[in-house]
C-alpha positions as a Markdown table, in Angstrom:
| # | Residue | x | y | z |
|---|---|---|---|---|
| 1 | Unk | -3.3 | -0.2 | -9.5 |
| 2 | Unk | -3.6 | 2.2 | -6.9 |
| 3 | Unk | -7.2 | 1.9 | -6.0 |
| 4 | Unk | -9.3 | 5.4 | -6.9 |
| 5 | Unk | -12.3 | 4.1 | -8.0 |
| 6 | Unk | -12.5 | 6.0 | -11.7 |
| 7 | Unk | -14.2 | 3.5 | -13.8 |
| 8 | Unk | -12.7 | 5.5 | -16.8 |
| 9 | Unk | -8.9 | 4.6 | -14.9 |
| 10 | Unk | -9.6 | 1.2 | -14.7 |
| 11 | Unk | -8.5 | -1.9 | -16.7 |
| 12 | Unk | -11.5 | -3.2 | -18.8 |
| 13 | Unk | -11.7 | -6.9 | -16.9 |
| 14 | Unk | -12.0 | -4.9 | -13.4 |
| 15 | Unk | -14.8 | -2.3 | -15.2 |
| 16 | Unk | -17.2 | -5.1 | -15.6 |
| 17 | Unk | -16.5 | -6.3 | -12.1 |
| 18 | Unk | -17.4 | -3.2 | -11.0 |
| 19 | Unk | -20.3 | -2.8 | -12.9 |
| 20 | Unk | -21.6 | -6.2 | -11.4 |
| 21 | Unk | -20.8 | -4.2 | -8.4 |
| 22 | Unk | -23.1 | -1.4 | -9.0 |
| 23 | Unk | -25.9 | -3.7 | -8.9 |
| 24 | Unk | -25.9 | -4.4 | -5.5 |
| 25 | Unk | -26.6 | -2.3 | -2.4 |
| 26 | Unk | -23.1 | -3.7 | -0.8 |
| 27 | Unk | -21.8 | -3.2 | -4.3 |
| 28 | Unk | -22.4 | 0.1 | -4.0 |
| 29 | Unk | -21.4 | 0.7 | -0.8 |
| 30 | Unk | -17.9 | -0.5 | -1.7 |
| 31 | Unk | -17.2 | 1.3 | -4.8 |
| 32 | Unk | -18.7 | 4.8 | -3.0 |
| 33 | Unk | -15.5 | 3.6 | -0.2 |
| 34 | Unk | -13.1 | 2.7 | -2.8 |
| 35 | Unk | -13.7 | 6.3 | -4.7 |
| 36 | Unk | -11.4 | 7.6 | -1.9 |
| 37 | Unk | -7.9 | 7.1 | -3.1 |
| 38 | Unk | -4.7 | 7.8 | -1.0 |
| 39 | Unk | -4.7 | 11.9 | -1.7 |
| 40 | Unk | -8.4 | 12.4 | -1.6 |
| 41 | Unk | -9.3 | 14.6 | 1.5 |
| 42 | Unk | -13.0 | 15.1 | 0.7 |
| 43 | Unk | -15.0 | 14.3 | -2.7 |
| 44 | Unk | -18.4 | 15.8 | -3.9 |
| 45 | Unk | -21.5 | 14.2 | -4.3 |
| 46 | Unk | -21.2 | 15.0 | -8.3 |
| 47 | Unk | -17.4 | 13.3 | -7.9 |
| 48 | Unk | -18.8 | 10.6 | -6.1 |
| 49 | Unk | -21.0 | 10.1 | -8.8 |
| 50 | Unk | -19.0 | 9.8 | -11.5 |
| 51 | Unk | -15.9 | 7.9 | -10.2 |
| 52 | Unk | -18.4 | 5.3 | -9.3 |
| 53 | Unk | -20.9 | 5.3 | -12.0 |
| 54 | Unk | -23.3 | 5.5 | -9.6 |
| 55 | Unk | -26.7 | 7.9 | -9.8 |
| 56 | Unk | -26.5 | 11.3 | -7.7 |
| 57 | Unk | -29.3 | 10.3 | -5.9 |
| 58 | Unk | -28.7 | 7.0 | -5.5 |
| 59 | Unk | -25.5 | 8.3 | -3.6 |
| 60 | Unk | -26.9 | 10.9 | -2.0 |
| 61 | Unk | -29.5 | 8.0 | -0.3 |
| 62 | Unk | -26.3 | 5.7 | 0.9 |
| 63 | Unk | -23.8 | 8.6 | 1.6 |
| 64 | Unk | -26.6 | 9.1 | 4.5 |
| 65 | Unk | -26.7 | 6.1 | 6.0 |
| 66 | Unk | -23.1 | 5.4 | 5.7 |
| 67 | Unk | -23.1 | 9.2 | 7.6 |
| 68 | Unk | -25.3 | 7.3 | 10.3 |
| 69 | Unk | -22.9 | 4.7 | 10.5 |
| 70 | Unk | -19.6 | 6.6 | 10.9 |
| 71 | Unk | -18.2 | 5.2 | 7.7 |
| 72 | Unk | -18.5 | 8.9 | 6.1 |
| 73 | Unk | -18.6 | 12.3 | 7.7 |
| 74 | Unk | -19.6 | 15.3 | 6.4 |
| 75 | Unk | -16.9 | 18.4 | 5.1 |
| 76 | Unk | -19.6 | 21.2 | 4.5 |
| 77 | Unk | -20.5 | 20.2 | 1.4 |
| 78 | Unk | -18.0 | 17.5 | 0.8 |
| 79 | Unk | -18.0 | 13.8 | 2.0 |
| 80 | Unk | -14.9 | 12.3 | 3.6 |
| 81 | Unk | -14.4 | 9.0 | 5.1 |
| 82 | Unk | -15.4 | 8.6 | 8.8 |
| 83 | Unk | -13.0 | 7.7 | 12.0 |
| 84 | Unk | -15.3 | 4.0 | 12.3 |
| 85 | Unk | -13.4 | 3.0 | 9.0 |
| 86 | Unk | -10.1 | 3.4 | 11.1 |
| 87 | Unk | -11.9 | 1.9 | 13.9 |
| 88 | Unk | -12.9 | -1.4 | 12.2 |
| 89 | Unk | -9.4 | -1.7 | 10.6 |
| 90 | Unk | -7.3 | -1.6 | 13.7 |
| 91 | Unk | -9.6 | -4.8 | 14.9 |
| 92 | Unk | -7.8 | -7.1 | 11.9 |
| 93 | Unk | -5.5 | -9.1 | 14.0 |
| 94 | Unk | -3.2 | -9.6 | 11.1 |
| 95 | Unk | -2.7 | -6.4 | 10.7 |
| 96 | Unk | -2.8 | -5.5 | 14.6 |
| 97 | Unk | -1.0 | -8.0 | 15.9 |
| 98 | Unk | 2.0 | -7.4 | 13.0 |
| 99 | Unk | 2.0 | -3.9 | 13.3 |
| 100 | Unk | 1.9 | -3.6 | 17.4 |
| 101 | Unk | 5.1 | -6.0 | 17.6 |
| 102 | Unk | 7.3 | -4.0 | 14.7 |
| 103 | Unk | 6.3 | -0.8 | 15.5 |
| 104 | Unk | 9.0 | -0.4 | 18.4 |
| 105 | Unk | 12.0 | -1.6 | 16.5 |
| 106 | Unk | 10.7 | 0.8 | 13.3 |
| 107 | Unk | 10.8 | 3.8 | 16.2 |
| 108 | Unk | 14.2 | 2.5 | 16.9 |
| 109 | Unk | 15.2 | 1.7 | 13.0 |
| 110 | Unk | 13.9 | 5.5 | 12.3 |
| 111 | Unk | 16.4 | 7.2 | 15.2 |
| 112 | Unk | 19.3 | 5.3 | 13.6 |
| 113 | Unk | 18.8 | 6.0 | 10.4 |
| 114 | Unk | 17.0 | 9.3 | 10.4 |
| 115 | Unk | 15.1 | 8.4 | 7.0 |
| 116 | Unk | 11.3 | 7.0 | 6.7 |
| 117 | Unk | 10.3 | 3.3 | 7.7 |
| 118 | Unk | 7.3 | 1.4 | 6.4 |
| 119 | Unk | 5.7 | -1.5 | 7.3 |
| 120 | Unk | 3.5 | -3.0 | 4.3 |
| 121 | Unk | 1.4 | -6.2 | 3.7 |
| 122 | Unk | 0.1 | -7.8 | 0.8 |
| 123 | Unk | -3.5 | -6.6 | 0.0 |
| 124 | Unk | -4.7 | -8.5 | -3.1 |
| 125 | Unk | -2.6 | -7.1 | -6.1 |
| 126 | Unk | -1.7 | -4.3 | -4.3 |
| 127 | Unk | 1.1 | -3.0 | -1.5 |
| 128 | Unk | -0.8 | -2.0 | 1.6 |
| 129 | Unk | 1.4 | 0.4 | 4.0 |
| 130 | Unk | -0.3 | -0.4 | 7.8 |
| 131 | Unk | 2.5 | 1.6 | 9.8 |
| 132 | Unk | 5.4 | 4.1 | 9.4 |
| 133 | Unk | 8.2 | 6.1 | 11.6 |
| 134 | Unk | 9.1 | 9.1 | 10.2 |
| 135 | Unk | 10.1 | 13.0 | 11.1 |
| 136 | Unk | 7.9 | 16.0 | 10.7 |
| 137 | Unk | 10.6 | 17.5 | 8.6 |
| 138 | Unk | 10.2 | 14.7 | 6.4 |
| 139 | Unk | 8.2 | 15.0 | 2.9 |
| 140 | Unk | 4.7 | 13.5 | 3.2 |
| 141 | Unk | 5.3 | 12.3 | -0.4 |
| 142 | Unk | 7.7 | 9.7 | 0.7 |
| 143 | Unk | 5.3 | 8.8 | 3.7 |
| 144 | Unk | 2.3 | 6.6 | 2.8 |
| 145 | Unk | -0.1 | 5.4 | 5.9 |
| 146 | Unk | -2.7 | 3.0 | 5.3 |
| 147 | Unk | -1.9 | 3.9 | 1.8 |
| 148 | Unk | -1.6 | 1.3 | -1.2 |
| 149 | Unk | 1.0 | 1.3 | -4.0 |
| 150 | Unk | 1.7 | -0.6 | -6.7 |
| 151 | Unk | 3.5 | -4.2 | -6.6 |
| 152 | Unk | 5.9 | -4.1 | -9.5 |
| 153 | Unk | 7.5 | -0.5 | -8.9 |
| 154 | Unk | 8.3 | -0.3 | -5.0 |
| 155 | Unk | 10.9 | -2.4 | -3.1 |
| 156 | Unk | 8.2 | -3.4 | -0.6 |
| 157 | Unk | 6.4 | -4.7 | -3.7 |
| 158 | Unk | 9.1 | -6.7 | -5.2 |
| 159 | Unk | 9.7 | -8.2 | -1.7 |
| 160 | Unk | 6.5 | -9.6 | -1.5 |
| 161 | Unk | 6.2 | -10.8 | -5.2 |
| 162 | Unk | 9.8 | -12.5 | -4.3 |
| 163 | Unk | 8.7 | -14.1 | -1.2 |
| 164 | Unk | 4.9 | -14.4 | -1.9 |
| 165 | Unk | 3.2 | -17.5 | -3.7 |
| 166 | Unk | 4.1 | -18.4 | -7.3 |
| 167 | Unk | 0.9 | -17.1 | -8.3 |
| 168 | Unk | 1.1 | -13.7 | -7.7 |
| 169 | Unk | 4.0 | -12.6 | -9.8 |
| 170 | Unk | 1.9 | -14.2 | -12.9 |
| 171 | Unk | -0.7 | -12.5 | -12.2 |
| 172 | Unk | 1.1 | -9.2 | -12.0 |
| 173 | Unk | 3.2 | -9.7 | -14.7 |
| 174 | Unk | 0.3 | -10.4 | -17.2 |
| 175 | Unk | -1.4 | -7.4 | -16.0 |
| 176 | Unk | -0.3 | -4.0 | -17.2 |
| 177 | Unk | 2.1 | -2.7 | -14.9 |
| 178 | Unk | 1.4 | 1.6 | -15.2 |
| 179 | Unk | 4.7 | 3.7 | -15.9 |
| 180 | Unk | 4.8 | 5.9 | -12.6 |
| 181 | Unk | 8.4 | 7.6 | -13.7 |
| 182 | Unk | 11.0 | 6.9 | -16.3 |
| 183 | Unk | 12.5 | 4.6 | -14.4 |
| 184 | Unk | 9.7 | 2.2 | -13.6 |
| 185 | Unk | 9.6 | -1.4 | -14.5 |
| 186 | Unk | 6.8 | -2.2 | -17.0 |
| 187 | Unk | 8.0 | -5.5 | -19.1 |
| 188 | Unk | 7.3 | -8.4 | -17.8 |
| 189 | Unk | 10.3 | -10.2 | -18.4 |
| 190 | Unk | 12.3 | -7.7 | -17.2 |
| 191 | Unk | 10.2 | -7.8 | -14.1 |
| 192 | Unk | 10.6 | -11.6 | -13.5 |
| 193 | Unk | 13.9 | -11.3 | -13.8 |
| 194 | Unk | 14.4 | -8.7 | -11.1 |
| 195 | Unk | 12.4 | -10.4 | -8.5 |
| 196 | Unk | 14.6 | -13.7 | -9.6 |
| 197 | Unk | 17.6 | -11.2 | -8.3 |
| 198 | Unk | 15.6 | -9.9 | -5.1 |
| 199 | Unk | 15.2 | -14.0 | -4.3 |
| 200 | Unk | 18.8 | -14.7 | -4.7 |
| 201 | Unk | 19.7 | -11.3 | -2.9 |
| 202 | Unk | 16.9 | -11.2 | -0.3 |
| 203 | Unk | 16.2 | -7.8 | -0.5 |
| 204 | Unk | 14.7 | -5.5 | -3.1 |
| 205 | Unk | 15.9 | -1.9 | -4.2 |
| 206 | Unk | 13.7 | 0.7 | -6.4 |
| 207 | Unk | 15.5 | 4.1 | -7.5 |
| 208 | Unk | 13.0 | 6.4 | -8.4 |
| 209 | Unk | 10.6 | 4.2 | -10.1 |
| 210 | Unk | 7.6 | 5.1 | -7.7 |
| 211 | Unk | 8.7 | 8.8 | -7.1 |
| 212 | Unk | 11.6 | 11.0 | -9.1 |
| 213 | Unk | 14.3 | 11.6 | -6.0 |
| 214 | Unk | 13.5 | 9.0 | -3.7 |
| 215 | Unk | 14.8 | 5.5 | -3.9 |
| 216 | Unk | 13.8 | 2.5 | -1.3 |
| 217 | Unk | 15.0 | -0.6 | -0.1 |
| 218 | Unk | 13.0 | -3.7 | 1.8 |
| 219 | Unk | 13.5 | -7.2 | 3.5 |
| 220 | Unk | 10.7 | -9.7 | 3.8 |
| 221 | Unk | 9.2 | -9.9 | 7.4 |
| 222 | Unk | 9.1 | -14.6 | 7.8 |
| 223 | Unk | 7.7 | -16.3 | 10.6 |
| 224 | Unk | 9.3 | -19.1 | 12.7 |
| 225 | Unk | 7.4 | -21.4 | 10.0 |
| 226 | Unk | 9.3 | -19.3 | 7.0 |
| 227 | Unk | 6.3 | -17.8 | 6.0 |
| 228 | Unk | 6.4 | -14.2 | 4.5 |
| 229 | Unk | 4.2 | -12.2 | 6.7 |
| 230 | Unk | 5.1 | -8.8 | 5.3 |
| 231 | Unk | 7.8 | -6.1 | 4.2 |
| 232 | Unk | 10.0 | -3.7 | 6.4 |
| 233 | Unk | 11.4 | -0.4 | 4.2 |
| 234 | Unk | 13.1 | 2.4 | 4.4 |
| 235 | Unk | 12.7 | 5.4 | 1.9 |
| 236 | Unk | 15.0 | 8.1 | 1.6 |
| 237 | Unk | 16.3 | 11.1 | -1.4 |
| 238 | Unk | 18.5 | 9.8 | -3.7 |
| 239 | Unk | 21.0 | 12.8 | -3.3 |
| 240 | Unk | 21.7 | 11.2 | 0.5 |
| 241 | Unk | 20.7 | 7.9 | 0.0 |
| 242 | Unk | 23.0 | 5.1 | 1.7 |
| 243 | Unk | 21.7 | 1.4 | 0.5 |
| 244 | Unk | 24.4 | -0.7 | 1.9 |
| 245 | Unk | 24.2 | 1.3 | 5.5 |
| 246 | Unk | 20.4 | 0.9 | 5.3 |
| 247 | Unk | 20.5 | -2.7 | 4.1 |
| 248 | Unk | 22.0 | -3.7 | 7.6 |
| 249 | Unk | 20.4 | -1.5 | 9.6 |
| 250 | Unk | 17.2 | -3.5 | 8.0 |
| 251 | Unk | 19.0 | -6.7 | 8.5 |
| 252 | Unk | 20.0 | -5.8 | 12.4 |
| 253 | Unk | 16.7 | -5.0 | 12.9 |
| 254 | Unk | 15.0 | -8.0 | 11.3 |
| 255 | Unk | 17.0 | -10.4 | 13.1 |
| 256 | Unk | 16.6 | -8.4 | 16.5 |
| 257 | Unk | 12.6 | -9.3 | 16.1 |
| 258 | Unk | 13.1 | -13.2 | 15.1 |
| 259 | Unk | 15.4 | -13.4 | 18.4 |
| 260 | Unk | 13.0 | -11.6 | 20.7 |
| 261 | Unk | 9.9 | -13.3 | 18.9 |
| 262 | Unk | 8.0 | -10.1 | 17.6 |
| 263 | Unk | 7.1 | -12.1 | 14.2 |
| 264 | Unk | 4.9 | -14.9 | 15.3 |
């Protein structure tokens, strides 16, 4: 689920949850945060209001100390999220740490290729993109940044899932799985079966079952110890696609950070 924080959008288990939320001062906090999503450039306070549930002047009260704090900023009449969100992110070491050491061989993975790179984590049920290489002739569409997407329907997804605990593919195959395109993976057994493949293969594939013209292909990110620290991507139109020539430039790449010890 991409996170936008409509209680109407949400599955009915994660509506109470966010009810229980709405309770709370910090509950609240979060869900006013969480009614961002990945497109939003600046919400209302009526918006605010009803993505979250919360009361217009109950919103209106924490939207100003949240201003205070730097978490929000103000668009005339608009709220947007503030710069200290960014700031407090970047201090994650997992996240830092991961991203600082890959982030020269994506430049480098980019220039070869010409096509986007991603760099995604796991984030609960959710792909979390923390860094990317890309052109400015590039569409933004294909280019997420500290953007989330969803597990069962992007190659960094499926890479994850493969290489992640046992856990997490039950627990996003018994969820429903939304239909972004035509294409997209929503039976469970289908999906299970897939990431079986993407184990055996070590790599995942989606064509156009996030987007309609774009396809993308990933390789997990392991650690000396084997563990699955994260997923390296590239995304490119399916009218010039190449998987195989982007498979080992991912592969090169990969392999290029183990020797030099970038994944720690």
């Amino acid at each position: 689920m991409i996170i936008q924080g409509r209680l109407a959008e949400t599955p009915e288990r994660d509506q109470d949850a966010l009810c229980d939320a709405a309770n709370s001062v910090i509950g609240k906090v979060r869900l006013i945060i969480d009614a961002f999503g990945p497109e939003d450039g600046s919400l209302s306070l009526s918006e605010l209001s009803r993505r979250t549930g919360i009361s217009k002047a109950s919103v209106h009260r924490l939207a100003r100390e949240l201003l205070d704090w730097g978490v929000l900023e103000r668009n005339e009449f608009e709220y947007q999220l503030g710069i200290h969100l960014y700031e407090i992110g970047s201090r994650v070491p997992r996240v830092r740490v991961l991203r600082d050491n890959v982030r020269p061989f994506m430049a480098d993975l980019h220039t070869e290729t010409h096509e986007t790179v991603h760099l995604a984590v796991l984030a609960g049920l959710e792909v979390l993109f923390i860094e990317r290489a890309n052109g400015y002739r590039q569409s933004p569409r294909q280019s997420k940044f500290a953007g989330r997407t969803h597990l069962h329907c992007s190659a960094t997804g499926k890479v994850l899932m493969a290489f992640g605990s046992g856990e997490l593919l039950d627990e996003v195959a018994s969820r429903a799985m939304p239909r972004m395109t035509r294409f997209t993976i929503t039976s469970p057994r289908a999906l299970v079966g897939q990431i079986e493949q993407v184990r055996h293969d070590g790599f995942a594939v989606e064509r156009e079952e996030t987007a309609l013209g774009y396809m993308s292909i990933a390789v997990p990110l392991f650690t000396h110890e084997g563990v699955a620290v994260g997923a390296l991507s590239i995304t490119a139109p399916t009218y010039r696609a190449d998987a195989n020539r982007y498979l080992k430039a991912l592969q090169v790449t990969r392999r290029q950070m183990t020797e030099v010890g970038a994944l720690i």
